[in-house]
matplotlib code that plots the C-alpha trace (Angstrom):
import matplotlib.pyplot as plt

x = [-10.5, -9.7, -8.0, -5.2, -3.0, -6.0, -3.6, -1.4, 2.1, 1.6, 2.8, 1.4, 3.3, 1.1, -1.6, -5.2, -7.2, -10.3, -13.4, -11.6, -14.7, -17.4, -16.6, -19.0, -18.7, -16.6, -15.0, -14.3, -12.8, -10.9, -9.2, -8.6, -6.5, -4.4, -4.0, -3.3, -0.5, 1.5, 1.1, 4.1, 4.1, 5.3, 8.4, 9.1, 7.3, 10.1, 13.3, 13.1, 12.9, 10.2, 11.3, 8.4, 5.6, 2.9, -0.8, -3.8, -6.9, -10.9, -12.9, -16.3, -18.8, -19.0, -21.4, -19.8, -18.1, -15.1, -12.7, -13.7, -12.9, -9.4, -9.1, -9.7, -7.4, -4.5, -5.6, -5.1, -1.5, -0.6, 1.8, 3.9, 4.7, 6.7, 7.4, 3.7, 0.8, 0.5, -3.0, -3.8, -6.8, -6.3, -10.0, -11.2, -15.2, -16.0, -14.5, -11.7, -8.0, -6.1, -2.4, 0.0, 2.3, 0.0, -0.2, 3.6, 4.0, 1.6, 3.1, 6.3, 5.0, 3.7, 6.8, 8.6, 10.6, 10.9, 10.5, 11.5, 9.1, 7.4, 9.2, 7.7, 5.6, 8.7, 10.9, 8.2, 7.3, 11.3, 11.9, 8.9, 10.2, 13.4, 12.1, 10.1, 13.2, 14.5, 11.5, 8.5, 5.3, 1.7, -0.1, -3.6, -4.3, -8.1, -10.2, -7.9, -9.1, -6.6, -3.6, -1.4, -1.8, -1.5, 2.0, 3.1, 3.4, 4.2, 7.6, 10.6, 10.7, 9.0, 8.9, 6.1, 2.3, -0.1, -3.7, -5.3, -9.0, -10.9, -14.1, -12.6, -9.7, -6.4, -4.9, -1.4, -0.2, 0.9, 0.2, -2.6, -5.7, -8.6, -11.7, -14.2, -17.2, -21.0, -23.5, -23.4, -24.4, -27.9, -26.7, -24.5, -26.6, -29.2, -27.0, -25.8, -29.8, -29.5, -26.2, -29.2, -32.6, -31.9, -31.9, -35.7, -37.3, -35.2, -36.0, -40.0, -39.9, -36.9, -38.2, -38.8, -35.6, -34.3, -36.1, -35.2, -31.2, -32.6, -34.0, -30.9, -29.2, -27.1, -24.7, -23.7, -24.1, -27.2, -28.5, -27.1, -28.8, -32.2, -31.0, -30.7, -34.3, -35.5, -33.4, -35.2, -38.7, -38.8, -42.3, -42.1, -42.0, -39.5, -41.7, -43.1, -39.6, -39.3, -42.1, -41.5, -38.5, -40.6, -43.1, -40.2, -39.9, -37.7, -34.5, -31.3, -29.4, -30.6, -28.3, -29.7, -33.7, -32.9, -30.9, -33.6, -36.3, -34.0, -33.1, -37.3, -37.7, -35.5, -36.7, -36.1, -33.2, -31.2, -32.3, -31.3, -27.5, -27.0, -27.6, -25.2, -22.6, -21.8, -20.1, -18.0, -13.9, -12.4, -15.7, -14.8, -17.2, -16.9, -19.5, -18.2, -18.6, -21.9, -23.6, -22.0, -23.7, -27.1, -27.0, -27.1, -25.9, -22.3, -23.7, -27.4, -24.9, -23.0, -26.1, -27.5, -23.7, -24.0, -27.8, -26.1, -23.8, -26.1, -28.2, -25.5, -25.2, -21.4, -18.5, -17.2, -13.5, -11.2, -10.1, -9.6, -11.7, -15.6, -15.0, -16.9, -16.8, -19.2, -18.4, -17.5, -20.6, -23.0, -21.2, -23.0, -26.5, -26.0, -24.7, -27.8, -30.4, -28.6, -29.0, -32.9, -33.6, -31.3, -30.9, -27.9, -27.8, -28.7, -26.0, -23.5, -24.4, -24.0, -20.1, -19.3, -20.5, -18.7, -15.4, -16.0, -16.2, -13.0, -11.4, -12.2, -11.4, -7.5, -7.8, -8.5, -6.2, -3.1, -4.4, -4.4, -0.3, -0.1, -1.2, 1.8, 0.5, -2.9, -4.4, -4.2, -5.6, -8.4, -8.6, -9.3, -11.9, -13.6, -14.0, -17.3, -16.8, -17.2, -14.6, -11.6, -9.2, -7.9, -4.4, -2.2, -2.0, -5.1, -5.0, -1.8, -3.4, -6.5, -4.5, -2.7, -5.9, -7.7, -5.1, -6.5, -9.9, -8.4, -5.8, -8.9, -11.0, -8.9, -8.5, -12.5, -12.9, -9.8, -11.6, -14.8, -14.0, -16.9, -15.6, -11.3, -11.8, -13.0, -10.8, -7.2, -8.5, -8.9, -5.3, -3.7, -4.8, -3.7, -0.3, -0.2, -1.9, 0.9, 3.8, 2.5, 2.1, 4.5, 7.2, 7.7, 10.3, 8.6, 5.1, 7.4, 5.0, 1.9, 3.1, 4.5, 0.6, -0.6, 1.3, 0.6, -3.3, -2.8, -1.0, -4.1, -6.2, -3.9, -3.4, -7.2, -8.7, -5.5, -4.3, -0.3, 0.8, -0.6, 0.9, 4.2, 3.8, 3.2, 5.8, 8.6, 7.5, 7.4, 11.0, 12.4, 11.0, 12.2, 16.0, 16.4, 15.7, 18.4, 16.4, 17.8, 16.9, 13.4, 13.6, 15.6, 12.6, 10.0, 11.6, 11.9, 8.5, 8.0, 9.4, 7.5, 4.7, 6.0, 6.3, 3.3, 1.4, 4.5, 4.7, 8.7, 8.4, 7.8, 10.6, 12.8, 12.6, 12.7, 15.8, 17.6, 16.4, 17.4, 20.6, 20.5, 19.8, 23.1, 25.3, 24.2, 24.4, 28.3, 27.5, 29.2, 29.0, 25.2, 24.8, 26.6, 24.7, 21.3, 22.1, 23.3, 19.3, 17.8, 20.2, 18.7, 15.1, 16.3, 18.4, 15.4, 12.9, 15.5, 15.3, 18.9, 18.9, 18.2, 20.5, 23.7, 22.7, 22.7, 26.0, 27.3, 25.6, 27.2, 30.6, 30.3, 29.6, 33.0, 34.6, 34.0, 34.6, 38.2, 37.2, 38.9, 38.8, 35.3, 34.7, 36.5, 34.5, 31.1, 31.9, 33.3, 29.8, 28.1, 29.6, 29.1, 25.4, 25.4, 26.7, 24.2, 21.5, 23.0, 22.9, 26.1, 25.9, 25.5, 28.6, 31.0, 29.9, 30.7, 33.9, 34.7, 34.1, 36.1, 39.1, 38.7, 38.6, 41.9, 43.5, 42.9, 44.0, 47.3, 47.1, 47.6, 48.5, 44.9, 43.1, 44.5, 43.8, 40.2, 39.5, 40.5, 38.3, 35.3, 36.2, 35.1, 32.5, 31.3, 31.6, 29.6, 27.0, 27.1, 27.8, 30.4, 29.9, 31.1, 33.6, 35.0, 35.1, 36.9, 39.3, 40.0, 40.4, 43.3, 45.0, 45.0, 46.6, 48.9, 50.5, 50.8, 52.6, 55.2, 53.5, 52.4, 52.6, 49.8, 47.8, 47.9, 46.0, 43.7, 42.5, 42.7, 40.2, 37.7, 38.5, 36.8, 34.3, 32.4, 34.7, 36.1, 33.5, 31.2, 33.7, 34.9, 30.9, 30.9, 34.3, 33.0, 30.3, 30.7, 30.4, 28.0, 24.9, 24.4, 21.1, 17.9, 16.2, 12.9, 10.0]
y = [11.8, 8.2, 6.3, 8.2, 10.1, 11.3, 11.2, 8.0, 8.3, 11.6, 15.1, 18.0, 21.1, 23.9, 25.0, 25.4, 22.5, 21.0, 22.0, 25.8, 27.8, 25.5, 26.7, 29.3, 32.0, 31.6, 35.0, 36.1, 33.3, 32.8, 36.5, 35.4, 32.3, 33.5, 37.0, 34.6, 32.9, 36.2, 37.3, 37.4, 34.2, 33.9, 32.8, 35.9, 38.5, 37.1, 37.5, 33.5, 31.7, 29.4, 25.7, 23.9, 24.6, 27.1, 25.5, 26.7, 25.4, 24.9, 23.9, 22.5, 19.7, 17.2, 18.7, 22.1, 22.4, 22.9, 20.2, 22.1, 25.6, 23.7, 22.6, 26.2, 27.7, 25.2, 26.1, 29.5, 29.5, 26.3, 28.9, 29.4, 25.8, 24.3, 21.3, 20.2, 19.5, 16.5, 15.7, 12.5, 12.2, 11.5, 9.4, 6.4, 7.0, 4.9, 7.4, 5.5, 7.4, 6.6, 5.4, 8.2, 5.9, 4.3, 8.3, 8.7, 6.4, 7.2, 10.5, 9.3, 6.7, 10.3, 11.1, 8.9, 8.4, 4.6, 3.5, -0.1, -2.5, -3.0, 0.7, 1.6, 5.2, 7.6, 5.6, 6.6, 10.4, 10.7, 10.0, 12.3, 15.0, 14.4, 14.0, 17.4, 19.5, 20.8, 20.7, 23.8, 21.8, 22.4, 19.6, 19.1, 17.1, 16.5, 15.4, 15.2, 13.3, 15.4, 17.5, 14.3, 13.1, 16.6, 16.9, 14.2, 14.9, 18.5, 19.9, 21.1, 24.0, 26.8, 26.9, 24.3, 25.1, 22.5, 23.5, 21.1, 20.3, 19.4, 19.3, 21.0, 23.1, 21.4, 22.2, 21.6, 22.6, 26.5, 29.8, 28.3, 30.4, 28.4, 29.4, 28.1, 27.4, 28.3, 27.4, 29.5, 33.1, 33.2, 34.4, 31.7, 29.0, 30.2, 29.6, 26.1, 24.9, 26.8, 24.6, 21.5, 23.0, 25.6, 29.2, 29.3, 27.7, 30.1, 33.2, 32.1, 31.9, 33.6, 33.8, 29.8, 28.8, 31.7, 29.8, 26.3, 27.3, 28.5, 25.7, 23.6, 25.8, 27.2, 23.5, 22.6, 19.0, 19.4, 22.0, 19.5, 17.0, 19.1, 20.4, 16.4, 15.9, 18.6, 18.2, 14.7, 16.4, 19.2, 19.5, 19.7, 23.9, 24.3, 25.6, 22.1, 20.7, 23.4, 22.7, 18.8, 19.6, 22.0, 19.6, 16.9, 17.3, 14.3, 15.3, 15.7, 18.3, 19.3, 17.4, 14.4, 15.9, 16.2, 13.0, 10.9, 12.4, 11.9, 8.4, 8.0, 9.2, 6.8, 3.4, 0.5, -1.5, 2.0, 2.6, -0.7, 0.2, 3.4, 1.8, -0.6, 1.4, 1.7, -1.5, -0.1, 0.0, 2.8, 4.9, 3.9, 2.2, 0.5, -0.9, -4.2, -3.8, -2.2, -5.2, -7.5, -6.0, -6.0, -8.5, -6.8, -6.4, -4.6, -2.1, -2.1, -0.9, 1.9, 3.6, 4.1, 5.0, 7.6, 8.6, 9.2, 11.6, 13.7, 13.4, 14.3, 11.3, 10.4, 12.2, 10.4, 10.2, 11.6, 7.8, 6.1, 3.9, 4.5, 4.8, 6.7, 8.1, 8.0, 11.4, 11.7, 13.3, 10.9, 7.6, 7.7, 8.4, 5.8, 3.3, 3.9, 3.1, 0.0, -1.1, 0.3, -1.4, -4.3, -7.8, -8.2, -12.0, -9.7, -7.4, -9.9, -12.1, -8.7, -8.2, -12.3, -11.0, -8.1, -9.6, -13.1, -10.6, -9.2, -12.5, -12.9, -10.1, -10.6, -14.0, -12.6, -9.9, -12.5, -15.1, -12.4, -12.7, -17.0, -17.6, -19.3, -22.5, -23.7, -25.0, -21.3, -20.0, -22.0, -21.0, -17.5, -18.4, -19.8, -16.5, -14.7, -12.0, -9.0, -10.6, -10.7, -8.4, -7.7, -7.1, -7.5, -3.8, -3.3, -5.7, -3.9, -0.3, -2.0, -3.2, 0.4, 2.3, 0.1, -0.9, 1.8, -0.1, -3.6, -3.0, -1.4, -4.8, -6.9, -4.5, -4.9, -8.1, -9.2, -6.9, -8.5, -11.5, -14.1, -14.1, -15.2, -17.9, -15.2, -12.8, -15.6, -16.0, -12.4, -11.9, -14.8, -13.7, -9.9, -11.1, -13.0, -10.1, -7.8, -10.5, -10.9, -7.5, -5.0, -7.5, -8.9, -6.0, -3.1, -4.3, -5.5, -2.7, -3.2, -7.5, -6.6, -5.4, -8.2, -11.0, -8.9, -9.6, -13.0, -14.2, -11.9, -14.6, -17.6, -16.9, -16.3, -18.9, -21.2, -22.0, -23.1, -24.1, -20.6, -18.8, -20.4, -19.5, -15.7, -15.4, -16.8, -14.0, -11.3, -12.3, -12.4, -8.6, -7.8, -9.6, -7.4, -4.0, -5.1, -6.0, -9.3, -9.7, -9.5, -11.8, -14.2, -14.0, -14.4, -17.2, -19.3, -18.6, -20.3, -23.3, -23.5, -23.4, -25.7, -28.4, -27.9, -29.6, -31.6, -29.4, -30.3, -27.6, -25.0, -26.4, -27.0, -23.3, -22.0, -23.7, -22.7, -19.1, -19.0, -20.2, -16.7, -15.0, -16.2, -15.9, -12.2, -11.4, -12.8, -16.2, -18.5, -21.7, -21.2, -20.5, -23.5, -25.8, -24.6, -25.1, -28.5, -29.0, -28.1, -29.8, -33.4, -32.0, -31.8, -35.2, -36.8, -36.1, -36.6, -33.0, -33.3, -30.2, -28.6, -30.5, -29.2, -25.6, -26.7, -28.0, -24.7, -22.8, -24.4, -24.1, -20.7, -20.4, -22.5, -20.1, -17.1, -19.0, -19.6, -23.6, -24.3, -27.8, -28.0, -25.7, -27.8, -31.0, -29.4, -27.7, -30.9, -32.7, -29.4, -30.5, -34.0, -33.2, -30.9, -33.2, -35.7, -33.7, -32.3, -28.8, -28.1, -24.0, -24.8, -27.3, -25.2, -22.2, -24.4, -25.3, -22.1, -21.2, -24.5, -22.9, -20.0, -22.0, -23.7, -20.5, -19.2, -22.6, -21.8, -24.3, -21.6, -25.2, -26.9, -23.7, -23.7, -26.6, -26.8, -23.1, -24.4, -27.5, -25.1, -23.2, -25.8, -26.8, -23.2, -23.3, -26.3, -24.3, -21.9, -18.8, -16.9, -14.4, -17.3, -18.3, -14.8, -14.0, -17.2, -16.7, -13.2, -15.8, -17.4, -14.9, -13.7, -17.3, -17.4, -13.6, -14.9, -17.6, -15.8, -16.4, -13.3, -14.5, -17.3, -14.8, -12.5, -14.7, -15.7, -12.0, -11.6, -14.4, -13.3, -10.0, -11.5, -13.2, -10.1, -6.7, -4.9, -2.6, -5.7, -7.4, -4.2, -4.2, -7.5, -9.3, -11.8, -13.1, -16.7, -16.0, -18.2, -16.9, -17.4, -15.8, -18.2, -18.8, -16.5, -18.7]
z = [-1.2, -1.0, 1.9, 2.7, -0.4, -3.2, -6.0, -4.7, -6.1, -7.4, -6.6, -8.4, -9.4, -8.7, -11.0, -11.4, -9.7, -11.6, -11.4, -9.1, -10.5, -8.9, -5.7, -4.3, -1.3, 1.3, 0.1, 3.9, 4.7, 2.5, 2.8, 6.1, 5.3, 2.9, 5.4, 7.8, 5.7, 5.6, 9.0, 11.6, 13.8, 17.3, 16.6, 14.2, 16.3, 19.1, 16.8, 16.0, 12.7, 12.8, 13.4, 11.5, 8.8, 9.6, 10.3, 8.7, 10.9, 8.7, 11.0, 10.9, 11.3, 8.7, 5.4, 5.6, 3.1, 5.0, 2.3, -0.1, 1.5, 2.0, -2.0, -3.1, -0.7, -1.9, -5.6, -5.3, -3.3, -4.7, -6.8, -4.3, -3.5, -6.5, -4.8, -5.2, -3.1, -0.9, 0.3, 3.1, 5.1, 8.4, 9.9, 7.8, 6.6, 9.8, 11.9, 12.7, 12.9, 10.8, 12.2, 11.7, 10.6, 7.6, 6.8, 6.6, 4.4, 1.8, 1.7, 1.4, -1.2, -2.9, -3.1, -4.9, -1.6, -0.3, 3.5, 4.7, 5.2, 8.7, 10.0, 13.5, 13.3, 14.4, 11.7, 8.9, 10.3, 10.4, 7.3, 5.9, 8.2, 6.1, 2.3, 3.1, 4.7, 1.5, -0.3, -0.9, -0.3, 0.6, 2.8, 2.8, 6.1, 5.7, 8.7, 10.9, 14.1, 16.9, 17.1, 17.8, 14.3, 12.4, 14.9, 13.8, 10.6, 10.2, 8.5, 10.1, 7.9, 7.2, 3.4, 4.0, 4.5, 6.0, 5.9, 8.0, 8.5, 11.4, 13.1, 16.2, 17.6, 17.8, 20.9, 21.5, 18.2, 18.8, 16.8, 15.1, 14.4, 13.4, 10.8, 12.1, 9.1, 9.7, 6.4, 3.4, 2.6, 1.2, -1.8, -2.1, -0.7, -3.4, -6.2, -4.6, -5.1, -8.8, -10.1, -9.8, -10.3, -13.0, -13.2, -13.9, -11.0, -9.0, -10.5, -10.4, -6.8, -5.1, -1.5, -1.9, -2.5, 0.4, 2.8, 1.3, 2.0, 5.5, 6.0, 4.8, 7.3, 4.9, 4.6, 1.5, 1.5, 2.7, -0.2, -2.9, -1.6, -2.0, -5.0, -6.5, -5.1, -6.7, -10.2, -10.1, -10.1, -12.5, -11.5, -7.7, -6.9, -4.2, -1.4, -1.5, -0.7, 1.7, 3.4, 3.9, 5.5, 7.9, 8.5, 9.7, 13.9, 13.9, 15.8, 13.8, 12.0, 8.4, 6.8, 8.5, 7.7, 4.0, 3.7, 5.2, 2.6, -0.3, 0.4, 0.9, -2.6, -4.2, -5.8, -3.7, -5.6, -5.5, -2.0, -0.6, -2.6, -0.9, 2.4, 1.8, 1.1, 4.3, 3.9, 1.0, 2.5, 2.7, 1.8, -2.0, -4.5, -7.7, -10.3, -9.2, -5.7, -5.9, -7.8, -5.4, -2.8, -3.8, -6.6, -9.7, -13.0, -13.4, -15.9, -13.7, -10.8, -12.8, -13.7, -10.4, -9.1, -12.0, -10.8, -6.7, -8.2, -10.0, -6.6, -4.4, -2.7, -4.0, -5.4, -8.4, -8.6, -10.5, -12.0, -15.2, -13.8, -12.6, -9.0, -6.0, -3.1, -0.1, 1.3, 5.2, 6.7, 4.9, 5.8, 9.8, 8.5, 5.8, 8.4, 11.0, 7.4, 7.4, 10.3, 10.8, 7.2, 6.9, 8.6, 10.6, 8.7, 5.2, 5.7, 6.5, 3.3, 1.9, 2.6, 2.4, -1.4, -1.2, -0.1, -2.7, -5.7, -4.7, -4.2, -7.9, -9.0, -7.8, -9.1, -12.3, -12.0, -11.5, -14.2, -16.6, -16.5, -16.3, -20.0, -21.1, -20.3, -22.1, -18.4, -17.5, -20.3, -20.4, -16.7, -17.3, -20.2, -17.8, -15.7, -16.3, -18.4, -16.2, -14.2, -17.2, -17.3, -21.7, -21.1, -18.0, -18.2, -17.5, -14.5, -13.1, -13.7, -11.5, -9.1, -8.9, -8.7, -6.4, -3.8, -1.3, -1.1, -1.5, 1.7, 3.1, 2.1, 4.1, 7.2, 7.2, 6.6, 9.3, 12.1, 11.1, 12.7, 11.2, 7.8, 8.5, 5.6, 3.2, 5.0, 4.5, 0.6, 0.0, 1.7, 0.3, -3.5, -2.8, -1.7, -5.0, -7.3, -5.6, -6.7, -9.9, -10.7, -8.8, -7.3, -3.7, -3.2, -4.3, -2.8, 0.5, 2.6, 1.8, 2.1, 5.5, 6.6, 5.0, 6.2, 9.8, 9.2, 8.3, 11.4, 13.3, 11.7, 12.5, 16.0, 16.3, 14.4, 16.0, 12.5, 13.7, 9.5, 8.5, 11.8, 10.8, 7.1, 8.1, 10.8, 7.6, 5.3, 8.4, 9.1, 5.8, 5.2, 8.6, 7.7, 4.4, 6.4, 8.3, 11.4, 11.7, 15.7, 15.2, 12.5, 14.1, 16.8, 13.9, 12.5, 16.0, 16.6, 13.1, 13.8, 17.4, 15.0, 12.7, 14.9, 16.8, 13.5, 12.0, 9.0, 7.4, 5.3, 8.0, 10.0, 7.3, 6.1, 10.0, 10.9, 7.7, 8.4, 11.8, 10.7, 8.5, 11.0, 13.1, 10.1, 9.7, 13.4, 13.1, 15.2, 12.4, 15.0, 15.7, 11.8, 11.1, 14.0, 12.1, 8.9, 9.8, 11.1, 8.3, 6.0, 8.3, 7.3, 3.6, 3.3, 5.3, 2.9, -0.1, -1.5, -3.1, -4.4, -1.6, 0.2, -2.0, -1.7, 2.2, 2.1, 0.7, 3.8, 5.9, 3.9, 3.7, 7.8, 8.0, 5.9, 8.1, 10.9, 9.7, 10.0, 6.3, 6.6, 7.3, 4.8, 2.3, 3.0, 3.1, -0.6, -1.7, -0.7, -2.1, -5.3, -5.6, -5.1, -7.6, -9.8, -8.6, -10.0, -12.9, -12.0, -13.8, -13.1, -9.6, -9.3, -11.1, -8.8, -5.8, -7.3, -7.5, -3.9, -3.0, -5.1, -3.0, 0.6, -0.8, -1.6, 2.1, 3.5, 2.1, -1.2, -4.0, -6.2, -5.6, -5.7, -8.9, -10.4, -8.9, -10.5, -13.8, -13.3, -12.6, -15.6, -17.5, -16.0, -16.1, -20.2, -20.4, -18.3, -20.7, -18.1, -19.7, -16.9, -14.9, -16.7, -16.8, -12.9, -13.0, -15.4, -13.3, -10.1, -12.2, -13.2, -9.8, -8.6, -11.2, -10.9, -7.0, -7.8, -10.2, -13.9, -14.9, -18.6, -17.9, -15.8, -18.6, -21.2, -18.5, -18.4, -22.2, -21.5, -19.7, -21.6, -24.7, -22.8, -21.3, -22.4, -19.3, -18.6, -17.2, -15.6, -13.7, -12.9, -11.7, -10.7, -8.5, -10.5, -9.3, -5.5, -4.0, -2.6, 1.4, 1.9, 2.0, -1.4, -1.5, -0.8]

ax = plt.figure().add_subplot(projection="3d")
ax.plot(x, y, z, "-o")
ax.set_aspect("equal")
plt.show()
């Protein structure tokens, strides 16, 4: 499974999982489960309808087998769902939790169901309790750290089943009944060590490979980790393997016994790699990231990637693209190698390389889509090779597959805390992959986590310009989901930050946002006073255009205010500097506006004559869109001032201009825009 959602953005209808008849045994348990499905719950045996999904409890210790109980239990009921199957695992490779909300959202994401950006945990597990009410859907909740987290998350309905996996019980969550996993059958443990060795060196010494799956104790991961050993020596017998284990009185569990001998057998370029995968976010591993971190060739690393599956190392995912993954139980005894074997210095240098090969990468993966210009193309010839990406297709499918493990790079290397420079480029070239590629609005989540890290970093590293820059982007995100207090906090923080190190930029953008802020919140003077700020900022540093679309804010506050004369005089200078810097679109959209102030200020005559003005000056613009919401604006005028015979051509007009169906779409084409320019 990968971060959180194994098949990100997708929800299966039911149907025969991949790779169902691989599973072995289990047949008890599984008779249990789905008897357990069926059977009365509390609530039913007391005359109730059950408020929320049932709970189907596999417990065991990591190396079980108990995920893959889980998969073949949701293949064979999956049936009965038609809504699909939703799968999130709930503790991060390192053993950290995962945040409920984080969770939430990815299965909302899964859903094709959209959260705002920066929502608080009860926001996002709300809104999944909601998307799920009238839906038939099976969760999968693997490794699931406590109850809290699988509470959190659970239905409100009973058409939906969540089969949650665990290491131990979790109490609090009632009329749950867990199955609890010991190791295999013999039988089945027997056949395990057959799927690797072959049928023959089973059948030549039966009572060998019995006491090999003894020995194994019965664990799966453990027995295909013997069976790889073995598979890589076709002429080892299997008592010899057997007895190696025997002879080992180290302590630790068998899974640990066996892992420690196979990882002894390997060579030591593809030992030191499966040590360092512990460093690997998110537990996921790429033939890029391998070769990074040991310094090898892309295609060197994807054969001995390929070599750890067939050994039972890592699980190769389901991907267009050759990924891995380090599964759960082996990711502590791979961690403890790395530390025994490696450096602390080594393993550092290892994830600074780690981390720089991801930088490019992103680089890569935004270049890819800035070849108009012959500086960029030559920029991305430049690129080694293995870097380039062939299409910007590819680069966005990359970018769609991998974002589990790049969010994942930069939570690492941000908590890492000796590599923030690697840490602020890695973030810095996400946020601009993510633009490039899917769009500041419908990335605005995964931006909201980012920019989050990135004033982590500022405030540690005291960084005041990049605190500033990251508080501007938080409260923008947090202004369009309609929390405009907390951005109106986020942006005054901002400009605290912004003049701590003189930055005019910062301030500039700060003092218009706060001004924003006010104009949203209905404080038209404070809007008014801030946009007035800024607009000194602007006209200081002779940024004329900036300094008309200023003027207009502050119009437009005016306007609300009911100040028309103020509003008149700011358009009118709004104009001029339009004008000023030939932005002729702009100047006939302020006109417009000013025809409007006019009309509330009681001059129907001026309005008039300024709205026909701006009529032309939206034709030599060339915005018949413009032109048409205008010529809609006169006609209005002209019916209130008893010519309905003018009016009527006016809309004739704009009739021919655009056709009625758009301009019923979109009558007020030439209002002015009040909200801050995106940055």
């Amino acid at each position: 499974m990968t971060d959180q959602v194994v098949e990100t953005g997708d929800v299966r209808p039911a149907g025969p999982a991949a790779g169902a008849s691989e599973f072995l045994g289990r047949t008890r348990e599984l008779k249990e489960l789905r008897a357990d499905i069926e059977r009365a719950g509390l609530d039913t045996l007391a005359g109730r309808k059950a408020p929320r999904a049932r709970v189907l409890l596999i417990a065991g210790r990591p190396g079980s087998g108990r995920t893959a109980l889980a998969e073949e239990l949701v293949r064979q009921v999956a049936d009965r769902y038609p809504d699909g199957v939703l799968r999130a695992r709930l503790t991060d490779p390192d053993g950290t939790p995962v945040p409920v909300g984080r969770a939430a959202r990815n299965l909302l994401t899964a859903l094709d169901e959209q959260a705002p950006a920066g929502a608080c945990e009860d926001d996002l597990t709300d809104a999944l309790r909601t998307a799920l009410a009238d839906r038939r859907t099976l969760l999968l909740l693997d490794d699931a750290a406590d109850a809290e987290q699988v509470d959190a998350l659970l239905p409100d309905t009973p058409d939906c089943l969540v089969v949650a996996v665990s290491e131990g019980p979790l109490t609090g969550i009632s009329d749950v009944r867990p199955c609890t996993l010991g190791g295999l059958d013999a039988k089945s443990g027997v056949e395990l060590l057959a799927r690797h060795t072959g049928s023959v060196r089973i059948t030549v010494d039966p009572r060998a490979a019995e006491g090999l799956a003894e020995e194994c104790q019965g664990q799966p991961a453990a027995l295909m980790l013997a069976g790889g050993w073995l598979a890589a020596r076709p002429k080892a017998a299997i008592s010899d393997l057997a007895k190696q284990l025997r002879a080992d009185d180290s302590e630790g569990t068998a899974l640990t016994r066996v892992f420690r001998l196979a990882h002894a057998a390997l060579p030591t370029t593809a030992a030191r790699m499966l040590r360092l995968l512990a460093l690997a976010p998110a537990g996921l591993v790429d033939p890029q990231t391998a070769s990074a971190l040991v310094g090898c060739s892309v295609d060197s690393a994807r054969t001995i990637l390929d070599d750890f599956v067939a050994l039972g190392f890592l699980h190769a995912v389901d991907s267009p693209l050759p990924q891995y993954e380090v599964p759960g139980c082996l990711h502590p005894q791979l961690r403890i190698l790395a530390e025994h074997h490696e450096r602390p210095a080594d393993l550092q240098l290892a994830r600074a390389r780690m981390l720089e090969r991801t930088v490019r990468l992103l680089q890569a993966c935004r270049a890819i889509t800035e070849t108009d210009s012959p500086q960029a193309r030559q920029k991305l010839l430049d690129m080694p090779r293995a870097l380039r990406f062939p299409t910007p297709r590819a680069a966005a499918d990359w970018l769609s597959l991998t974002r589990p493990a790049l969010l994942a790079s930069a939570r690492l290397a941000v908590a890492d805390g000796e590599l923030d420079t690697l840490a602020r480029r890695l973030m810095s070239q996400l946020v601009r992959a993510m633009a490039a590629h899917v769009g500041t609005r419908a990335a605005a989540p995964d931006l909201y986590e980012i920019h989050g890290m990135v004033l982590d970093v500022a405030g540690r590293r005291d960084l005041p310009r990049e605190r500033a820059a990251a508080l501007l982007n938080l409260g923008d995100l947090d202004a369009r989901t309609g929390r405009t207090t907390d951005a109106l906090a986020r942006y005054r923080a901002a400009l605290d930050a912004g003049r701590e190190v003189n930055d005019p930029y910062a301030t500039g953008r700060a003092m218009e946002s706060v001004g924003g802020a006010h104009l949203e919140l209905g404080d038209f003077d404070r809007a008014a006073d801030w946009f007035g700020r800024a607009l000194v900022e602007r006209l200081a540093r002779d940024e004329r255009a900036e300094a008309a679309r200023l003027y207009g804010r502050i119009a437009a506050a005016h306007t609300l205010a009911g100040r028309y004369g103020e509003a008149l005089r700011n358009w009118r200078a709004a104009i001029a500097g339009h004008r000023k810097n030939g932005d002729v679109a702009a100047q006939a959209r302020a006109m417009s506006e000013l025809a409007r102030v006019q009309e509330y200020a009681g001059r129907p005559e001026e309005s008039l004559r300024t709205c026909r003005e701006a009529v032309e000056w939206a034709r030599r613009a060339e915005d018949p869109r413009l032109q048409a919401a205008l010529h809609l604006r006169v006609a209005d005028t002209l019916e209130r001032l008893g010519d309905p015979a003018s009016a009527g051509l006016h809309r004739g007009a704009a009739e021919g201009l655009l056709g009625d169906s758009n301009l019923q779409n979109d009558p007020d084409a030439c209002e002015i825009r009040t909200a801050p320019a995106e940055d």
